[in-house]
Steps between C-alpha positions, in 0.01 A plus 500: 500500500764253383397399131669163511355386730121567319665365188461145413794504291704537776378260751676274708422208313526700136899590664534158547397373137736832361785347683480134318406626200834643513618219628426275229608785230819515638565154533365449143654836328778688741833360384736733277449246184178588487552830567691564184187408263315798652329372834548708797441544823244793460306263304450258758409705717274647307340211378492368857266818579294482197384127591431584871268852352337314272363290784667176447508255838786277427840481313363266237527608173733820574776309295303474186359854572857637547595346098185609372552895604896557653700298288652683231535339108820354512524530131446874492687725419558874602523741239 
């Protein structure tokens, strides 16, 4: 039995929504300046997979979702 295909998280239409979630992330965050504050590329797609598990239907709100948990403290500081 193929488990992906029982799996809501990976349905055609939750693929689809992965793909612009990306989409906007990358449009929004992938560029090397932003890259050397501490986003990366992991993080978007991670963040991108978090919002389609947690059952969200549309790309609205990934953005502020995205600052709220991925985007590192620019003011700290590693020890």
């Amino acid at each position: 039995m193929d488990t992906q295909t029982k799996d809501w998280r990976y349905s055609e239409d939750r693929l689809e929504l992965r793909g612009k979630c990306l989409q906007v992330l990358l449009n929004k965050y992938g560029d090397a300046q932003i890259n050397e504050v501490g986003y990366s590329t992991q993080d978007i797609y991670e963040c991108a997979d978090l919002w389609v598990t947690q059952g969200n239907k549309t790309t609205t709100g990934i953005v502020a979702f995205f600052k709220g948990y991925f985007i590192k403290d620019e003011n700290q500081t590693s020890n």
